[in-house]
C-alpha positions as CSV (number, residue, x, y, z in Angstrom):
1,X,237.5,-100.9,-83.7
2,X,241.0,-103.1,-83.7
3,X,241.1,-104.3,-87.5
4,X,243.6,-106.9,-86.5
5,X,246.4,-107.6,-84.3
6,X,250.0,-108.6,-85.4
7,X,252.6,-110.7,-83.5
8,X,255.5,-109.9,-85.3
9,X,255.0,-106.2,-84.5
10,X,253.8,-106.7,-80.9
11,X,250.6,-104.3,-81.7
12,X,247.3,-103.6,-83.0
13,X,246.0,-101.5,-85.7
14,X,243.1,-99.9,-86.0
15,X,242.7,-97.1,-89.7
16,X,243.7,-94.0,-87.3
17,X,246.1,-95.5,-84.6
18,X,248.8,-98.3,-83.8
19,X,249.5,-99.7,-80.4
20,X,252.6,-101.5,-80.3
21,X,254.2,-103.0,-76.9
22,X,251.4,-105.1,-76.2
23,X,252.1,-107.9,-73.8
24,X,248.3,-109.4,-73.3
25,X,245.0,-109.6,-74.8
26,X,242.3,-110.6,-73.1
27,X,239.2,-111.0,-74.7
28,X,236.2,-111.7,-72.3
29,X,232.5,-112.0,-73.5
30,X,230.6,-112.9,-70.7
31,X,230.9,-115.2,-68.0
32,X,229.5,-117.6,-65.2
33,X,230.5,-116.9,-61.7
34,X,232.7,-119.9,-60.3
35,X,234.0,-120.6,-57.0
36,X,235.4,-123.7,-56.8
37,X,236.3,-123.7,-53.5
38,X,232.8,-123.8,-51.9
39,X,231.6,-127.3,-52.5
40,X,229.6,-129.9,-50.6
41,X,232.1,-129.6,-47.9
42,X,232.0,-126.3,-46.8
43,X,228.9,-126.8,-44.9
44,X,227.5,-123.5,-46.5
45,X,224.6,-123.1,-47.7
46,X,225.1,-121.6,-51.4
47,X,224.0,-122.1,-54.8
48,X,226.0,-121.2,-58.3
49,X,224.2,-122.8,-61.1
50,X,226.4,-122.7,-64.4
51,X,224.8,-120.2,-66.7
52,X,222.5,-118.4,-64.6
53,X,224.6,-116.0,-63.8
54,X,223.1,-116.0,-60.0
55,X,224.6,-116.5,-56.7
56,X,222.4,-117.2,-54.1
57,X,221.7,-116.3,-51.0
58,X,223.8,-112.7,-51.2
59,X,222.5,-109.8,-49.3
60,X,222.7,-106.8,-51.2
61,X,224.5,-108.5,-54.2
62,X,227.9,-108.2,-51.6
63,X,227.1,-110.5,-48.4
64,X,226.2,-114.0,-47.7
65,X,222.7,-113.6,-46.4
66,X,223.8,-116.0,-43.4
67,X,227.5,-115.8,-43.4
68,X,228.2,-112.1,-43.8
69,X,231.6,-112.1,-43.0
70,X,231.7,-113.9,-46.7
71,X,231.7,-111.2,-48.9
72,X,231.3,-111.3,-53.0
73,X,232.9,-108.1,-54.5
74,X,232.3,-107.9,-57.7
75,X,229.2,-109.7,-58.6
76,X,227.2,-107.0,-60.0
77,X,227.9,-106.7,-64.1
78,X,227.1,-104.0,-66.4
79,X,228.6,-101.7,-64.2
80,X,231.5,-99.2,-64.1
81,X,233.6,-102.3,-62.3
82,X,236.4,-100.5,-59.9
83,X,235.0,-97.6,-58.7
84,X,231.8,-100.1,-58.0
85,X,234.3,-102.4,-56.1
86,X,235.9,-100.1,-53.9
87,X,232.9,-98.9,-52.7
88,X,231.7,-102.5,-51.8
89,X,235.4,-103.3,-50.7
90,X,234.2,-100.4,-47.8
91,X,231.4,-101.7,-47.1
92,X,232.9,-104.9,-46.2
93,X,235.6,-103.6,-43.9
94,X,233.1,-101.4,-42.6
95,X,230.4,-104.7,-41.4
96,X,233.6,-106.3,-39.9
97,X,235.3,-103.8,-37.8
98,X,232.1,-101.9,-36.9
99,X,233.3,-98.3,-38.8
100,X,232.0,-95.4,-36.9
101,X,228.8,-94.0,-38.9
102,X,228.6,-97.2,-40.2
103,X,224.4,-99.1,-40.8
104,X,224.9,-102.4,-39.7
105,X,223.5,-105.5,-41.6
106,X,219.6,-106.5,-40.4
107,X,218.4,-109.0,-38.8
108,X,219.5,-113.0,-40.3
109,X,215.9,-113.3,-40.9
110,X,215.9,-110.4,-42.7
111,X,218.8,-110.7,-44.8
112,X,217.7,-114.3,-45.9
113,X,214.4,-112.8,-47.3
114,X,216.0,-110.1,-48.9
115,X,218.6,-112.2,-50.7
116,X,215.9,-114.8,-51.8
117,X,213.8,-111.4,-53.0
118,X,216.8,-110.3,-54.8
119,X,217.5,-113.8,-56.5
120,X,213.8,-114.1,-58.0
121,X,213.5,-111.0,-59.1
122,X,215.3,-111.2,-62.1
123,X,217.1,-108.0,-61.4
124,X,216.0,-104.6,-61.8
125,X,214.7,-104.6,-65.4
126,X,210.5,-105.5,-65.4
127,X,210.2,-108.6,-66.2
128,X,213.4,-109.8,-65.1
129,X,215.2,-112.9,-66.5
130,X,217.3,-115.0,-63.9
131,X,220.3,-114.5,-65.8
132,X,219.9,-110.3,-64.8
133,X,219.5,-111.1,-61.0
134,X,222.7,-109.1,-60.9
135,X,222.8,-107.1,-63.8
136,X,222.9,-103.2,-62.8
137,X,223.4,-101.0,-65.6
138,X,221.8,-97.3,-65.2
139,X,220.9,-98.3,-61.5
140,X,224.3,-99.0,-60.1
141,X,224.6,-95.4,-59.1
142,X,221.6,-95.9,-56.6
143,X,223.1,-99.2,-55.4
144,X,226.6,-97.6,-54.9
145,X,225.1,-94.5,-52.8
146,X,223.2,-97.5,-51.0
147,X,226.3,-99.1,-50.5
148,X,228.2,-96.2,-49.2
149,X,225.5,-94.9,-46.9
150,X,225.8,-98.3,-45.1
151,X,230.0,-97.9,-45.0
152,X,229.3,-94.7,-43.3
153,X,231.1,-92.7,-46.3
154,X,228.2,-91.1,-47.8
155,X,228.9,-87.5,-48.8
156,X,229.2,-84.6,-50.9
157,X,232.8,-86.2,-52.0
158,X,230.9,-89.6,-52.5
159,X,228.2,-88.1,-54.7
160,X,231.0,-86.3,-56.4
161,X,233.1,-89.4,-57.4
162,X,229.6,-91.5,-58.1
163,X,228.6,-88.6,-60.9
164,X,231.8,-88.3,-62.3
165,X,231.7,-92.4,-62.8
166,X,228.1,-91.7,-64.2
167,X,229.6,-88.9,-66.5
168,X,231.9,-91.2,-68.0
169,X,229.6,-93.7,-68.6
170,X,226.7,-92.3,-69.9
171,X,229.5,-90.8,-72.2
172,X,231.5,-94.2,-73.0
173,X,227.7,-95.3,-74.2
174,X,226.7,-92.9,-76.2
175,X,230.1,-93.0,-78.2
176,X,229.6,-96.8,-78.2
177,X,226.2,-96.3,-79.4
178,X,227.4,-93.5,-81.9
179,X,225.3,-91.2,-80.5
């Protein structure tokens, strides 16, 4: 790992390598979703509670359940994050220009039950923790051909680009893991 950064030479070090020209570090460890700009007068019904890590109601983990032309890219964590977001990204365009090949969203009813499903559950992990409602790990690769099936761009090129993703990150994780 980095052993320490140094202003005066504008890099890191680590014992095997120097990175110099650095112009930002950003160190993130976790998070809490925020959007401040749905509050009490957006007449929406919606619920972010500070460090629960859970947005409710979201069909899919990408969709307001009763607003799905509100979309929440990104949500999912534990996940390969760009790849993951363009395929959502497509998914969105492809609810609100009707894509040909495209699987529309169900019924109202049906979203709202699925989203309040989703939210309990805890995630995918048995017994789920509220705090994992949309924590995907190892099953992001299901959710993404899920997600891409219902853009309409589900294929052999899809499949490719999803286990190419899941190449690189069973790899990154076992070098993590010094496996």
């Amino acid at each position: 790992g980095i052993h320490f950064f140094s202003s005066e030479s504008n890099g890191s070090h680590n014992e095997e390598w120097t990175l110099n020209d650095v112009d930002v570090i950003i160190f993130c460890s976790g998070y809490d979703y925020a959007f401040p700009f749905i509050d009490g007068e957006s007449n929406l019904e919606f619920e972010n509670v500070a460090g629960e890590r859970r947005v409710r109601p979201v069909y899919e983990q990408l969709w307001h359940a009763q607003y799905p032309s509100l979309s929440f890219v990104g949500l999912p964590h534990s996940v390969v994050p760009f790849p993951l977001f363009e395929i959502q990204s497509t998914a969105v365009v492809s609810q609100l220009i009707s894509r040909v090949g495209s699987v529309g969203l169900p019924s109202l009813s049906e979203r709202l039950v699925a989203a309040e499903n989703d939210a309990n559950s805890g995630g995918p992990v048995t017994p789920g923790r509220v705090q994992d409602t949309h924590f995907l790990g190892s099953y992001q690769w299901d959710y993404c051909r899920n997600v891409a099936k219902r853009a309409g761009m589900y294929n052999d090129d899809m499949e490719n680009y999803i286990a190419t993703n899941k190449a690189l990150y069973d790899r990154s994780g076992k070098e993590r893991k010094g496996v």
